[in-house]
ZAKEVEX-899071 format. One line per 8 residues: number of its first residue (from 1); their letters; for each residue x, y, z of C-alpha. Coordinates in Angstrom, 3 decimals, decimal comma. Each point is the difference from the previous one (the first is absolute). Example, Ala and Ser with C-alpha at 12.3 -4.5 7.8 and 13.67 -1.06 7.14 Angstrom:
<rs>
1) AS) 12,300:-4,500:7,800; 1,370:3,440:-0,660
</rs>
This chain:
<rs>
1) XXXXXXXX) 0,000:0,000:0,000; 1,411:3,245:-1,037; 0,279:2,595:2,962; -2,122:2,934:-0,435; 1,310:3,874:0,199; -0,980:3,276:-0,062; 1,129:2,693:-2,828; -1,041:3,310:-1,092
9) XXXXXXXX) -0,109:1,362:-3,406; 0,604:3,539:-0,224; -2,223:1,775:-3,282; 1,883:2,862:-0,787; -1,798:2,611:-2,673; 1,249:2,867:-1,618; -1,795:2,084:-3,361; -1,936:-3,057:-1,040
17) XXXXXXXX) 2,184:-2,437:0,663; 1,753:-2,545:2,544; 3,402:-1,014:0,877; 1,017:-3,934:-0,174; 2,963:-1,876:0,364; 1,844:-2,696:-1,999; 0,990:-2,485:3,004; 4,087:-1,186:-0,153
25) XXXXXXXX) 0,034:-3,333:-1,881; 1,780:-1,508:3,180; -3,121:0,852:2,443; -1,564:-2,807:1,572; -3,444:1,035:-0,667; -1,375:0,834:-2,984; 3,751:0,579:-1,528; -0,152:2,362:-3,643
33) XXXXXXXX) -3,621:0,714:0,508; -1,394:3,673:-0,471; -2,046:0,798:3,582; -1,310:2,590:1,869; 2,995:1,030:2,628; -0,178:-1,627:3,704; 1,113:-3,013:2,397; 0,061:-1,549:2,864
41) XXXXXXXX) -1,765:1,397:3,010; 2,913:-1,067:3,369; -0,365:-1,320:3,326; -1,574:2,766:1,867; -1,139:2,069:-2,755; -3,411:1,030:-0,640; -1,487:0,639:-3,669; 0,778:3,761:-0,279
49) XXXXXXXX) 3,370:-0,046:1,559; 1,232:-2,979:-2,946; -1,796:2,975:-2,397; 1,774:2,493:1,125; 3,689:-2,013:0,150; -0,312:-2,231:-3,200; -1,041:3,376:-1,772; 3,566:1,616:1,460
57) XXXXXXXX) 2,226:-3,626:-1,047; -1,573:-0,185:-2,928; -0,295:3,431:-1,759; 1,460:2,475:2,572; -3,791:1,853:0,097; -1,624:0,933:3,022; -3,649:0,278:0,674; -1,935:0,323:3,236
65) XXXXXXXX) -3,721:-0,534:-1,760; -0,682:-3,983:-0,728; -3,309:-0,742:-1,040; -1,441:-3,383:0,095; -0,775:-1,760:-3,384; -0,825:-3,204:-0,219; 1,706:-3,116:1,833; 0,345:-2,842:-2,679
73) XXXXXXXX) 1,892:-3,939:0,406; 3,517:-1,038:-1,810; 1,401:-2,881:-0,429; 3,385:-0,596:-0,889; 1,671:-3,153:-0,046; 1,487:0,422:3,939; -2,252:2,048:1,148; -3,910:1,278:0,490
81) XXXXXXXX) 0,033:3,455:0,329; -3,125:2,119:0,996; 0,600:3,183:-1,722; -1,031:3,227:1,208; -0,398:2,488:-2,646; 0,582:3,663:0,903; -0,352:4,025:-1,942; 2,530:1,934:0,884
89) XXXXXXXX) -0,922:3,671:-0,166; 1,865:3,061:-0,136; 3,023:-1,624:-0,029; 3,438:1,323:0,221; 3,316:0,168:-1,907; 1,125:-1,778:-3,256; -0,063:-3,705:-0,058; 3,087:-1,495:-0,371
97) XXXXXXXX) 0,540:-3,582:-0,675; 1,428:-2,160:2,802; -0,905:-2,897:0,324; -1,374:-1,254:-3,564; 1,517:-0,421:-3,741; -1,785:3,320:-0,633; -3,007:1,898:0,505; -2,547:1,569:-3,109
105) XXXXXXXX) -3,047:1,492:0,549; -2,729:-0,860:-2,017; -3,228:1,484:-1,540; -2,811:-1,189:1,977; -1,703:-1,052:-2,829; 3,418:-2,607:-0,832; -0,985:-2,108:2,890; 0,836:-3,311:-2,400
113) XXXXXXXX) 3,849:0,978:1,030; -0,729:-1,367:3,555; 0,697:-3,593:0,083; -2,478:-1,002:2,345; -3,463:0,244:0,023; -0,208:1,166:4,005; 1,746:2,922:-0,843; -2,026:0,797:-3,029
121) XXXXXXXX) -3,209:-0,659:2,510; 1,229:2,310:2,677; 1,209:3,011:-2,310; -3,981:0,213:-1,747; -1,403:-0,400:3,379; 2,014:3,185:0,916; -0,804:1,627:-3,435; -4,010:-0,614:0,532
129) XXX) -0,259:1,482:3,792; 2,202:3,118:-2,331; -3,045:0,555:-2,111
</rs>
C-alpha cells in the first residue's frame, strides 16, 4: 500500500496567463512533466505555511494571500498524494527558477501543456469562481 501525503499546488496568474514548471528528469515524482509549482507539506507544517515556503524554494516569490481551490488525489508510482490546490494573489517579486528544468507561463486558454489532468481540473475551477 502506497503511503499517502499531503502537497499543495500553488496557481500562480499573471495578464491571462499561469506559470508552470518542467520537473528535472531525475525527480522522483512525476520526473520531465509540465505541473503547476508545489511539494511536500513537512512534519509540523500546516497547509499555508508549505504555500508560503515551497512558493520561496521554488520561484523565490512571496505572497501572504492563499486562497483555497480545490483539493484533488495523485497517484504516482511511490506515493498517494492529496493535493491541495492554492491562488496566490498579489504576489511578489520575479519568479526565478530553482528548483525545476524551467518555468513558462502559459495562456490560460493552453491548458493541454499541463501534463496532468488534476492540474488542468484545478486551474478552470479557479478560472470559473474568476468569472
Amino acid at each position: 500500500m502506497k503511503k499517502k501525503v499531503d502537497v499543495v499546488a500553488l496557481i500562480i496568474c499573471k495578464d491571462k496567463k499561469v506559470l508552470l514548471e518542467k520537473r528535472k528528469e531525475n525527480r522522483r515524482n512525476d520526473p520531465s512533466k509540465i505541473a503547476i509549482p508545489g511539494g511536500h507539506v513537512k512534519n509540523g507544517e500546516n497547509l499555508l505555511q508549505a504555500c508560503r515556503r515551497e512558493l520561496r524554494e521554488e520561484l523565490d516569490l512571496q505572497c501572504n494571500k492563499f486562497t483555497f481551490v480545490t483539493k484533488i488525489l495523485h497517484s504516482t508510482p511511490s506515493e498517494e498524494q492529496v493535493v491541495h490546490y492554492y491562488s496566490c494573489e498579489n504576489w511578489k517579486g520575479t519568479p526565478k527558477c530553482k528548483e525545476a528544468e524551467r518555468i513558462l507561463w502559459v495562456d490560460t486558454k493552453r491548458l493541454e501543456y499541463l501534463d496532468f489532468e488534476e492540474d488542468r481540473q484545478a486551474i478552470t475551477e479557479l478560472l470559473n469562481r474568476e468569472k
